[in-house]
LOKOL-625900 format. One line per field, with one value per residue (C-alpha): residue number from 1; residue in one letter; x negated, y negated, z. Coordinates in Angstrom, 3 decimals. Example, Ala and Ser with C-alpha at 12.3 -4.5 7.8 and 13.67 -1.06 7.14 Angstrom:
2
num c(1 2)
residu c(A S)
px c(-12.300 -13.670)
py c(4.500 1.060)
pz c(7.800 7.140)
***
This chain:
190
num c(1 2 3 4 5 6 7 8 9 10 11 12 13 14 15 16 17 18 19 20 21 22 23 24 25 26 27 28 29 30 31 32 33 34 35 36 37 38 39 40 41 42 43 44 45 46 47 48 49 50 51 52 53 54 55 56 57 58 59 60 61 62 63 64 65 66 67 68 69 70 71 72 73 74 75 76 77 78 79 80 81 82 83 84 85 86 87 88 89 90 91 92 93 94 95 96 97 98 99 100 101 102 103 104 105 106 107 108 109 110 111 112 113 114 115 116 117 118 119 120 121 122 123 124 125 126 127 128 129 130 131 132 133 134 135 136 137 138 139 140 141 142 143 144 145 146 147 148 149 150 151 152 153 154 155 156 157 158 159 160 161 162 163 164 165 166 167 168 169 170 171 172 173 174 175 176 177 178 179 180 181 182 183 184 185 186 187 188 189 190)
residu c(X X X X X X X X X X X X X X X X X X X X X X X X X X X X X X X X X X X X X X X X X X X X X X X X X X X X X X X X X X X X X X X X X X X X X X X X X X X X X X X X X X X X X X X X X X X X X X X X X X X X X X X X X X X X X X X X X X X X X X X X X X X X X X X X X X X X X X X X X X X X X X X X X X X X X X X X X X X X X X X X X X X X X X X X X X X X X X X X X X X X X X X X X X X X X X)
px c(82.364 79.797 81.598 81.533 77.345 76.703 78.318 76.170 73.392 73.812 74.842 71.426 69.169 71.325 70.494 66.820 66.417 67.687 65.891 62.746 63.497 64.581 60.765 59.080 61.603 59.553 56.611 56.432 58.417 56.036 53.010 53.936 54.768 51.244 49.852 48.395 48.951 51.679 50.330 51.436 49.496 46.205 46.999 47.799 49.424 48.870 49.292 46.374 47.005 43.367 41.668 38.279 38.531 40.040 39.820 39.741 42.566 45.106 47.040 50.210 48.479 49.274 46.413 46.720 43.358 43.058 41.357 37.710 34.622 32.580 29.318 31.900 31.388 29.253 27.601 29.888 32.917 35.994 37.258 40.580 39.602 41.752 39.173 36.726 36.319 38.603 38.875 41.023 43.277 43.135 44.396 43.928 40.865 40.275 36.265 33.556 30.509 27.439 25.309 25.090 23.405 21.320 24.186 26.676 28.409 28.734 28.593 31.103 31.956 34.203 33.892 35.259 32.851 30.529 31.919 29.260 28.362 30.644 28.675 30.031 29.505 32.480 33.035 36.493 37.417 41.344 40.197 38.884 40.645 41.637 44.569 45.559 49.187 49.882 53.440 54.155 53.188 55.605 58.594 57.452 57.652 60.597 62.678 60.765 62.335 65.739 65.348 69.305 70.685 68.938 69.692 73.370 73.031 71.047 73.800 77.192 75.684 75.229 78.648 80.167 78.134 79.526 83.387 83.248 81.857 84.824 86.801 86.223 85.791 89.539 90.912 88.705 90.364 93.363 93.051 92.473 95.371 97.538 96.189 96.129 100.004 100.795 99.055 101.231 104.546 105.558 106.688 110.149 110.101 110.091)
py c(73.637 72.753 69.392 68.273 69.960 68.317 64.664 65.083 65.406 63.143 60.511 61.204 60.583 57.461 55.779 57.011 55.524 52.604 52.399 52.390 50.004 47.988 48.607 47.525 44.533 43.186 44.027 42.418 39.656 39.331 39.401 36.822 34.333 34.927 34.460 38.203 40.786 43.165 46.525 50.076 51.944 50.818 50.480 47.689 47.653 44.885 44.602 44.019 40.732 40.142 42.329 42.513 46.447 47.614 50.113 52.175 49.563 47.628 44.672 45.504 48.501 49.211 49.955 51.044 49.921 51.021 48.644 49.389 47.964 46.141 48.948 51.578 49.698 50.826 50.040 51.467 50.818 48.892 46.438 44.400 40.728 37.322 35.500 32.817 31.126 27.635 28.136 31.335 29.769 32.401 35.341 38.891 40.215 43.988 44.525 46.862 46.384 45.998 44.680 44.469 41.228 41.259 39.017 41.646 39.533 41.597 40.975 41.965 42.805 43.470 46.127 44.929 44.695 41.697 40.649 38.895 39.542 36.897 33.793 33.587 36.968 37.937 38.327 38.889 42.503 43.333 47.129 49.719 51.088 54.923 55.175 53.450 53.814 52.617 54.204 52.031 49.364 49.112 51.019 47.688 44.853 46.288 45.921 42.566 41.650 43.223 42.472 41.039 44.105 46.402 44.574 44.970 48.709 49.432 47.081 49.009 52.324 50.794 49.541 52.962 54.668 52.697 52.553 56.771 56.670 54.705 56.669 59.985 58.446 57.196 60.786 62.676 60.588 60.772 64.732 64.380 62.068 64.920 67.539 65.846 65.532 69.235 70.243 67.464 69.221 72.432 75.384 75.173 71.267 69.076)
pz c(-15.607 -18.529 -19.392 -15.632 -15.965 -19.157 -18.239 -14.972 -16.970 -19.144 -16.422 -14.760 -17.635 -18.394 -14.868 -15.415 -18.849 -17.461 -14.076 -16.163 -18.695 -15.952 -14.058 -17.911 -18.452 -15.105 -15.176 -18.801 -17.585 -14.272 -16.445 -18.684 -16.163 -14.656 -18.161 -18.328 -20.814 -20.035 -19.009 -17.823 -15.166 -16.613 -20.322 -22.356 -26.090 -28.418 -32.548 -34.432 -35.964 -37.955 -40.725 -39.447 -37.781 -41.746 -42.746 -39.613 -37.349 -39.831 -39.612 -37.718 -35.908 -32.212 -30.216 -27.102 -24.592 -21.557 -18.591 -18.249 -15.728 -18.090 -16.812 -18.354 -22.153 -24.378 -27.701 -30.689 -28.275 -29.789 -27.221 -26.941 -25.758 -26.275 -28.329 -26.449 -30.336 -30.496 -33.595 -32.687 -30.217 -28.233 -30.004 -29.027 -30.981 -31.353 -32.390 -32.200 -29.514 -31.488 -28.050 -24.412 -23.436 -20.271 -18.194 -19.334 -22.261 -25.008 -28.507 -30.808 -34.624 -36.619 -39.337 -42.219 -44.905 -44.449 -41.504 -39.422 -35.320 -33.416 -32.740 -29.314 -26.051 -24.576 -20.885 -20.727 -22.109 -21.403 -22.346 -24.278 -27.011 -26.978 -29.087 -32.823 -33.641 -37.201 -36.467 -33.082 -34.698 -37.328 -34.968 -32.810 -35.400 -37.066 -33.045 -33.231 -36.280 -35.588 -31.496 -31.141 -32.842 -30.873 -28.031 -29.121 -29.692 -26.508 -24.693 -25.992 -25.396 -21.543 -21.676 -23.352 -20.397 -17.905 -18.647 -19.592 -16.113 -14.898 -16.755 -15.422 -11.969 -11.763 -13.204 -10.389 -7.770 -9.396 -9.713 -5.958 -4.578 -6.792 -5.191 -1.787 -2.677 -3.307 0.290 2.464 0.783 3.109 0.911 -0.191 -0.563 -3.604)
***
């Protein structure tokens, strides 16, 4: 009675697992295609890919922003924002709000020591940040790096799933056709 309890178990949080990596394979997928930045019920993760935020946000860093209303921004906020500068080809900037301009462009800085107020306001803030994961970032460019083998690993533990599945599938209906069997035989036939 446990093994049938635990494989149940374990069956159901397989399917989950999957049904949601499933949901964030689209909605990634769906957001690139539109040209947007993946995001989660209002959060967004990107790796910090400049030094300006060191020491507080690193290179590699995840943070973790979460979509604000520009009127919800404030001065000492640090905001997530794919850079306006040309120069930047459009990278994904994480800096800290140093002023609100009166048409609601705010002007940005990084912290790093004599780093200077961008020359340029920014208008177009993908969120606020509220979490800095030094950890997910590296767990995330390490499966970057090593993507095909964990694609492999996450693919034969699908596979091993699935054919255990199959597995004890055809013995339960063959435990039934068996027992089906016994009660078409009238006692005292074999």
């Amino acid at each position: 009675m446990k093994r049938k309890t635990g494989r149940k178990f374990f069956t159901i949080l397989s399917l989950i697992i999957f049904a949601i990596s499933v949901c964030l394979f689209g909605i990634i997928v769906a957001s690139r295609v539109k040209g947007e930045i993946p995001g989660v019920f209002g959060y967004s993760f990107h790796i910090v890919v400049t030094d300006s935020m060191t020491p507080e946000i690193n290179v590699g860093d995840m943070v973790i922003a979460r979509r604000n209303e520009a009127s919800e921004i404030a001065v000492g906020d640090d905001v997530v924002f794919v850079s306006p500068d040309p120069a930047l080809n459009g990278i994904t900037i994480v800096h800290r709000v140093v002023d609100i301009r009166e048409d609601g462009g705010l002007i940005t800085q990084g912290i790093k020591n004599g780093a200077q107020k961008d020359d340029y306001p920014v208008y177009d803030i993908k969120g606020k940040v509220v979490k800095v994961s030094p950890f997910l970032g590296k767990m995330f460019k390490g499966l970057e790096k090593n993507r095909n083998i964990v694609f492999g690993v996450v693919l034969a533990v699908f596979l091993i799933v699935i054919l255990d599945e199959i597995f004890f599938i055809t013995k339960e209906l063959a435990a039934k056709k068996v027992e089906a069997g016994r009660k078409k035989k009238k006692p005292g036939q074999e």
